[in-house]
One Martini backbone bead per residue (centre of mass of N, CA, C, O) as a GRO file, in nm:
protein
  122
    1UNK     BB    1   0.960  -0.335  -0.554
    2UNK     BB    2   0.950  -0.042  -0.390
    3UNK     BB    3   0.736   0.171  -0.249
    4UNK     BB    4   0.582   0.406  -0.096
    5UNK     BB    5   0.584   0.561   0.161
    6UNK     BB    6   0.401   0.749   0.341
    7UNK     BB    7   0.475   1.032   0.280
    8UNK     BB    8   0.570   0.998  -0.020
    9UNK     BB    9   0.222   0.962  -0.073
   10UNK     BB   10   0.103   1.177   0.025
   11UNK     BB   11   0.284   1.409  -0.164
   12UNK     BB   12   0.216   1.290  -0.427
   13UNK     BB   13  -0.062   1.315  -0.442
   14UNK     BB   14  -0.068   1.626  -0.423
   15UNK     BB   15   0.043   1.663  -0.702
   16UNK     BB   16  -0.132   1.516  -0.837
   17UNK     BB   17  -0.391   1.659  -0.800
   18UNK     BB   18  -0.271   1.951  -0.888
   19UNK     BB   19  -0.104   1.947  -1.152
   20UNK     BB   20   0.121   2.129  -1.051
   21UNK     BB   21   0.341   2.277  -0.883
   22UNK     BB   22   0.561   2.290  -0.592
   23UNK     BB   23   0.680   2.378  -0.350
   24UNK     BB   24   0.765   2.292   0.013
   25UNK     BB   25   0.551   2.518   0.131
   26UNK     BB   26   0.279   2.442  -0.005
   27UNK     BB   27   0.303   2.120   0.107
   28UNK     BB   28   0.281   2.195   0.388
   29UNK     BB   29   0.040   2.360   0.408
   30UNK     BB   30  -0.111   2.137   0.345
   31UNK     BB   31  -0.037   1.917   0.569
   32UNK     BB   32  -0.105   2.146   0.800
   33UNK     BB   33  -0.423   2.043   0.798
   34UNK     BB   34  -0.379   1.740   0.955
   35UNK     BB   35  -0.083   1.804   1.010
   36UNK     BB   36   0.237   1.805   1.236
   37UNK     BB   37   0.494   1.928   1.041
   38UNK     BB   38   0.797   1.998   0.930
   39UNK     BB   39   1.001   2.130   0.685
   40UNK     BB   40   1.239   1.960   0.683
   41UNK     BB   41   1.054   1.690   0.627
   42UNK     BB   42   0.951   1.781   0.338
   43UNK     BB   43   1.182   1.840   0.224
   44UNK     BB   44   1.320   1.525   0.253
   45UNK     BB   45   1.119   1.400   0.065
   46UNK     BB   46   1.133   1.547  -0.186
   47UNK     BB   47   1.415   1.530  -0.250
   48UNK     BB   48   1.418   1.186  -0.269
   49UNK     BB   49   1.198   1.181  -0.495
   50UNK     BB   50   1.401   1.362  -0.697
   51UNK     BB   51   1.650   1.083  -0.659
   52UNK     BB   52   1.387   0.904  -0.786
   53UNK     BB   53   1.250   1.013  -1.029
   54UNK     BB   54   0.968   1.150  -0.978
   55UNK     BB   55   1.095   1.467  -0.945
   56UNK     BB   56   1.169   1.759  -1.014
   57UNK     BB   57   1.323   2.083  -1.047
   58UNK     BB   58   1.332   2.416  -0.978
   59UNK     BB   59   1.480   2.705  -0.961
   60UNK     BB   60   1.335   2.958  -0.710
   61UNK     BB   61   1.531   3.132  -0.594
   62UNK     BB   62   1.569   3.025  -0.292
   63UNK     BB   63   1.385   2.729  -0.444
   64UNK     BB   64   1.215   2.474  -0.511
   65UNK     BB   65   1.034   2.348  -0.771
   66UNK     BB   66   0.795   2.064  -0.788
   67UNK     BB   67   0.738   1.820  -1.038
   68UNK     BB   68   0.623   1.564  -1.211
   69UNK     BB   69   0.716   1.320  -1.414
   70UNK     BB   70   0.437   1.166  -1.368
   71UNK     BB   71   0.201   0.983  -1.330
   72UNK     BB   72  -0.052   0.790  -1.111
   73UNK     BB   73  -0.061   0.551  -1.335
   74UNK     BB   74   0.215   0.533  -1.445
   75UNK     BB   75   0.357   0.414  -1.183
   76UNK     BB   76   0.150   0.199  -1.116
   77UNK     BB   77   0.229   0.000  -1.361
   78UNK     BB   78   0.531  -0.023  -1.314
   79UNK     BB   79   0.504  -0.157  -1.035
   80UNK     BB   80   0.339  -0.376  -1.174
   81UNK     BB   81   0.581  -0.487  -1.368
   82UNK     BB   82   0.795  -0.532  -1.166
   83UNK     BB   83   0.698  -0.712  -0.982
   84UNK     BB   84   0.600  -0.944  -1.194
   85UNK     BB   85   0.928  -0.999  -1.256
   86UNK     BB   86   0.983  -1.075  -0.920
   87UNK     BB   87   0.737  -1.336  -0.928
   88UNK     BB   88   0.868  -1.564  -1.107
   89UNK     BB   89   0.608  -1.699  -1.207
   90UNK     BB   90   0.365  -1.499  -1.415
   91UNK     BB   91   0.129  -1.657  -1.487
   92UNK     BB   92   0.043  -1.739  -1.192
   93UNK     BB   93   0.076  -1.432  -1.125
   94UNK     BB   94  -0.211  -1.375  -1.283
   95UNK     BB   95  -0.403  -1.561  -1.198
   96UNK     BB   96  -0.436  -1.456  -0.888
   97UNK     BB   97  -0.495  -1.173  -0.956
   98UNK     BB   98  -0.772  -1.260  -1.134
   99UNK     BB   99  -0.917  -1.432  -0.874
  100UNK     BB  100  -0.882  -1.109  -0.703
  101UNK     BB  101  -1.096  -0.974  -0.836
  102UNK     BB  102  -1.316  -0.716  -0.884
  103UNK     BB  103  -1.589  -0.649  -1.081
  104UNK     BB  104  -1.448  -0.361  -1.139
  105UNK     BB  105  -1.195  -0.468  -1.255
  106UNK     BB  106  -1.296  -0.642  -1.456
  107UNK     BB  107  -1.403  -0.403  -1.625
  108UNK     BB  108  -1.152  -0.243  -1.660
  109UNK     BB  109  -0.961  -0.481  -1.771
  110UNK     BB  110  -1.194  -0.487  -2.048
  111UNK     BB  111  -1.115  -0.191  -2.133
  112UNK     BB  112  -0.830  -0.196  -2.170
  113UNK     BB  113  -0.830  -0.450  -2.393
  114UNK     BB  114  -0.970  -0.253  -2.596
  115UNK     BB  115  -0.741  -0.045  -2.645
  116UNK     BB  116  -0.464  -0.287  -2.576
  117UNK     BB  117  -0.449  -0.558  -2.716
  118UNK     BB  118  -0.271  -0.836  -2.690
  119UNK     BB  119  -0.152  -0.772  -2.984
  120UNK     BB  120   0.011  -0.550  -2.965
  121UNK     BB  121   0.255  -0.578  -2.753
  122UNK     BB  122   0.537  -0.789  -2.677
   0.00000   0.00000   0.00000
């Protein structure tokens, strides 16, 4: 599973973070304060995003307004089981995961075990 591209993941950012509806013009205008991009290039990664199942949107006047279908934690968990699901032996890619976590990291990952216990759903 392919993850978000470059402009894709900045625009996901700025929606998630802001937790509100916004246009295509005001994630321009929030974008145009660190680099120069046209409005059709926001447009059509919107578009994109809305047509990946990202965004929904709707016809506000003559414009659409465009909110997250879920959080940046829930699209994060999905990417890493689909990929988990395409990475062939599942126990050794866990194996590997697991050697490369970083002590913060598997503090998180023993907090969630917590919350989530192994025998939870299978």
């Amino acid at each position: 599973m392919r993850g978000l591209g470059d402009l894709e993941a900045v625009i996901m950012d700025r929606l998630w973070s802001s937790r509100r509806p916004a246009s295509v013009r005001d994630v321009l205008d929030d974008l145009r304060r660190e680099r120069e991009i046209a409005y059709t290039t926001v447009m059509t990664v919107m578009d994109k995003l809305h047509t990946k199942g990202l965004l929904r949107r709707k016809a506000v006047g003559r414009a659409y307004v465009y909110e997250t279908v879920t959080t940046k934690e829930a699209y994060t968990a999905e990417l890493m089981r689909k990929t988990l699901a395409s990475g062939g032996n599942q126990a050794a890619t866990l194996v590997h995961f697991l050697e490369r976590l970083t002590p913060e990291e598997a503090v998180a990952l023993e907090a969630a075990l917590k919350v989530y216990p192994p025998g939870g759903r299978v």
